[in-house]
C-alpha positions in Angstrom: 54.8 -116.2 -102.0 56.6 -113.7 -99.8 57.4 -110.2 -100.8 60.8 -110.5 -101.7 60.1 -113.6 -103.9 57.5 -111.9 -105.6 60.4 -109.0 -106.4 63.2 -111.6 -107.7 60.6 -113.0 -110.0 59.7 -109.4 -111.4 63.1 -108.6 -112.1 63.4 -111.4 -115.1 61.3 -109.1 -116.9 63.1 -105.8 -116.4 66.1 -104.2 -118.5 69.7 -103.7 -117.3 68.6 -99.8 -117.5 65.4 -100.6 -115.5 67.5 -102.6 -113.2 69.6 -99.7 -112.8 67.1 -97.0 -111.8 65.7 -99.5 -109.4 69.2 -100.2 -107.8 69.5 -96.3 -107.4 66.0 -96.2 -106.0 66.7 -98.7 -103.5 70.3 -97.0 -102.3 68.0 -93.4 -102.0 65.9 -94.7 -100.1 68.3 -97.2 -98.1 70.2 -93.7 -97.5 66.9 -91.8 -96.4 66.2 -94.6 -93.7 69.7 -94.2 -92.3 69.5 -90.7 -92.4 66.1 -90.7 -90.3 67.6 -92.1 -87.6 71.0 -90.5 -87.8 68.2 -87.4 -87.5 66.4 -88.8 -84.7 69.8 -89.7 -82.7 70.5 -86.0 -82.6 68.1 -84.9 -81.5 67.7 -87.3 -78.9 71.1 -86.0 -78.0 69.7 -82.3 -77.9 66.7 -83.3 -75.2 68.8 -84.9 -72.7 68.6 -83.4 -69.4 70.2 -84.2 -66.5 67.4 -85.2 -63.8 69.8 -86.5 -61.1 67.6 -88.8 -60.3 69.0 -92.5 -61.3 66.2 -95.1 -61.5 64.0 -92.7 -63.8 63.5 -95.3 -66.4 63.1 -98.4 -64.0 60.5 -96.1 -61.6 58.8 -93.4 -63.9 55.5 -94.2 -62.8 56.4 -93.4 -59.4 57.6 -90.1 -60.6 54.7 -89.4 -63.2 51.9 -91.1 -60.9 53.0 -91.1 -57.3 52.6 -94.9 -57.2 55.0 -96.4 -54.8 58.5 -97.4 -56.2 58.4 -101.1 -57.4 61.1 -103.0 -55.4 61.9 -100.5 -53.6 61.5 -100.2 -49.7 61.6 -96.4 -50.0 
């Protein structure tokens, strides 16, 4: 049985109030999660620095390392 099956069977057994305080548990922690990456984009945003340098992502280890470019007849 998966996870979420396992849950849908448990909740036969629980009361409306039960249900309730499980329902707001769920939307806390729902609203946590988003809130952790809402977090995390910021401060993504706050590190950005402008390298001038356009193929960083594509060629890091040739920046990091010193390897030669990849595709690149530089």
């Amino acid at each position: 049985m998966s996870v979420k099956e396992l849950l849908q069977a448990e909740l036969e057994f629980l009361s409306e109030d039960d249900l309730q305080e499980l329902y707001e548990l769920a939307k806390r922690r729902s609203q946590r999660v988003k809130d952790d990456w809402d977090e995390f984009g910021a401060l993504l945003e706050r590190c950005q620095i402008e390298t001038g340098i356009t193929d960083l992502a594509e060629q890091h280890h040739h920046y990091i390392h010193g390897t030669p470019k990849i595709g690149n007849n530089e």
